[in-house]
VOZADREN-710157 format. One record per residue (C-alpha): residue in one letter; chain; z, y, x. Coordinates in Angstrom, 1 decimal, padded with zeros to 4 digits. Layout:
<rs>
  res  chain      c3      c2      c1
    a      A       Z       Y       X
...
</rs>
This chain:
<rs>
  res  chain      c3      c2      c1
    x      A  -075.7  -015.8  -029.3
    x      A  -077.6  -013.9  -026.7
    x      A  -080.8  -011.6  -027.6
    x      A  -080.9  -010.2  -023.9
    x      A  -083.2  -011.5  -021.1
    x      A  -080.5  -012.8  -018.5
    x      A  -077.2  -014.9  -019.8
    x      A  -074.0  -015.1  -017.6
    x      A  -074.0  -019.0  -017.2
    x      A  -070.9  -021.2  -016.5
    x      A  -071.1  -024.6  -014.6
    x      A  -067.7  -026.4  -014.8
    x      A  -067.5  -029.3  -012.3
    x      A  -064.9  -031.6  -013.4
    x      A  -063.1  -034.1  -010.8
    x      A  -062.1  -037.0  -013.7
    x      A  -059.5  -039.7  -013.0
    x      A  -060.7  -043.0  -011.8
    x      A  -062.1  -045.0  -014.6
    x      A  -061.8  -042.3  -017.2
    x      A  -065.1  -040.8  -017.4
    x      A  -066.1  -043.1  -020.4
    x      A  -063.3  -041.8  -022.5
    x      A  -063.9  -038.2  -021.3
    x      A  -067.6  -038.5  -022.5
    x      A  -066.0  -039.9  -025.9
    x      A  -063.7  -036.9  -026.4
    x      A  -066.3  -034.7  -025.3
    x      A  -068.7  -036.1  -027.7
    x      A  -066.8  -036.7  -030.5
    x      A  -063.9  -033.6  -030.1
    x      A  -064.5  -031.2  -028.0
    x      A  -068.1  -030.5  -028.5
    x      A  -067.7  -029.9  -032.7
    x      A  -065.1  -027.9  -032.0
    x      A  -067.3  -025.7  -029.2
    x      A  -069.3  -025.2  -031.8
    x      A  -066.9  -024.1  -034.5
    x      A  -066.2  -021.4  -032.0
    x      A  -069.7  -020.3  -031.6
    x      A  -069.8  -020.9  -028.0
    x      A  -072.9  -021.5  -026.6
    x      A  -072.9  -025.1  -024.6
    x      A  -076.0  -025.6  -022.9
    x      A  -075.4  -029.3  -021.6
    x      A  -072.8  -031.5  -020.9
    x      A  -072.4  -035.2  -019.5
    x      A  -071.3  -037.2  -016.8
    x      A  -072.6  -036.4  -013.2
    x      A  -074.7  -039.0  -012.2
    x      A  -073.5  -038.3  -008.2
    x      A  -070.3  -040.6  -008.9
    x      A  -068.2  -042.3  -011.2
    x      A  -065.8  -039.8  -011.6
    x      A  -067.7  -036.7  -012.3
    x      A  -069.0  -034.5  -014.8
    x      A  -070.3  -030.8  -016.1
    x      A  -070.3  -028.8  -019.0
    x      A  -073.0  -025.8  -019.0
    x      A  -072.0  -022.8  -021.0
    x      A  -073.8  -019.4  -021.9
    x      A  -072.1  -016.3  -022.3
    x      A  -073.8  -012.6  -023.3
    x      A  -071.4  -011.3  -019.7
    x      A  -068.7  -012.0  -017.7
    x      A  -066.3  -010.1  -020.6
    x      A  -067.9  -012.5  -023.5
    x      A  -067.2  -015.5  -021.2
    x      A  -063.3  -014.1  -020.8
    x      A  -063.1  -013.4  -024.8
    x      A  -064.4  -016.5  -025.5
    x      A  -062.8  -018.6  -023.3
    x      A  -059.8  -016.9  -024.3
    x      A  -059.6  -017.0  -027.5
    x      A  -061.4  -021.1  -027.6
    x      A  -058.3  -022.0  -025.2
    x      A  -055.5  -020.1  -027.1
    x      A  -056.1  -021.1  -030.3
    x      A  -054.5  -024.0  -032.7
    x      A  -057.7  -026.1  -032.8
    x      A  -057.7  -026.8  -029.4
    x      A  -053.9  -026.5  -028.4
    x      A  -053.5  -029.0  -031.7
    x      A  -056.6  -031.0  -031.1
    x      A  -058.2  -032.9  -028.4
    x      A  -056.4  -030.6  -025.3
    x      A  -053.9  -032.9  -024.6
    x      A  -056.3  -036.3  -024.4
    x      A  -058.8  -034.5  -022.5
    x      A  -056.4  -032.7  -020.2
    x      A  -054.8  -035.6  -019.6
    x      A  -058.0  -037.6  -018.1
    x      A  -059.1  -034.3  -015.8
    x      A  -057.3  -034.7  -011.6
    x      A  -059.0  -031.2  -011.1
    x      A  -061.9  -029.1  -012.0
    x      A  -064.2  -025.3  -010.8
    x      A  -066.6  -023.3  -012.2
    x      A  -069.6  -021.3  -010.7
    x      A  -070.3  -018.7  -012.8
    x      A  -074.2  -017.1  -012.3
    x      A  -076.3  -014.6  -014.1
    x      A  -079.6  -016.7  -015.1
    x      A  -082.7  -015.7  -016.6
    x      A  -083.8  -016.6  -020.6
    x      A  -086.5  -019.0  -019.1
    x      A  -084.1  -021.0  -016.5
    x      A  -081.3  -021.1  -019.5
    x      A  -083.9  -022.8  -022.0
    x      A  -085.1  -025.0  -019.2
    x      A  -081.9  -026.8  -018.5
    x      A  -081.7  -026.8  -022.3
    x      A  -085.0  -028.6  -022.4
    x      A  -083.3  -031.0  -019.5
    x      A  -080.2  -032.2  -021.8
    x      A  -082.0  -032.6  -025.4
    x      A  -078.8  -035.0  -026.1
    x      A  -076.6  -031.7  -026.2
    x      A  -078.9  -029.7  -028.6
    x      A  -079.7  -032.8  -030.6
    x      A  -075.8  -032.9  -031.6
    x      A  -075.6  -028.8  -032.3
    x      A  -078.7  -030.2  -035.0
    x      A  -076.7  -032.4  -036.1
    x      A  -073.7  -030.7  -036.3
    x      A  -074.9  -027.3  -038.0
</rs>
């Protein structure tokens, strides 16, 4: 993905409806996540917020602000997703932001280091 010192990072907060977070993790785990992956994109960590019940994140990287746009583009618009797990995960989501940040090689690969769970499933995957 990215051979440059600094990564444009994405933190998506998602605001899940009561009770659903369990199944959210599910179709994270077992959906969305492969599917991430198909596409190349480049998911740091992901999991439930441990703040409340109803909460969690997904932590992307992106080479810049136009590769987050591509990609994100191009993830959202296509078949696999449209046809695939969209309309169960969409469905279990009341609301959801992103803060997007420009981050350093070493404070990416630290919150990599922080979510092994996430890389252990790319392993896995691949």
């Amino acid at each position: 993905m990215n051979t440059t010192t600094t990564s444009t990072v994405e933190i998506r907060s998602y605001n899940l409806k009561p009770g659903s977070r369990d199944a959210f993790h599910r179709l994270m785990r077992q959906d969305a996540w492969p599917l991430l992956l198909q596409w190349d994109i480049d998911v740091i960590a992901f999991g439930p917020s441990p703040h409340d019940a109803d909460s969690y994140y997904l932590i992307r990287a992106y080479d810049n602000l136009q590769h987050r746009q591509a990609s994100q583009d191009a993830f959202y618009g296509s078949t696999d997703w449209r046809l695939g797990p969209r309309e169960a995960i969409v469905a279990l989501i009341d609301s959801y932001t992103s803060v997007v940040l420009d981050m350093g090689q070493p404070a990416t690969d630290a919150l990599r280091q922080a979510h092994p769970a996430a890389q252990a499933v790319r392993s896995v995957i691949a």
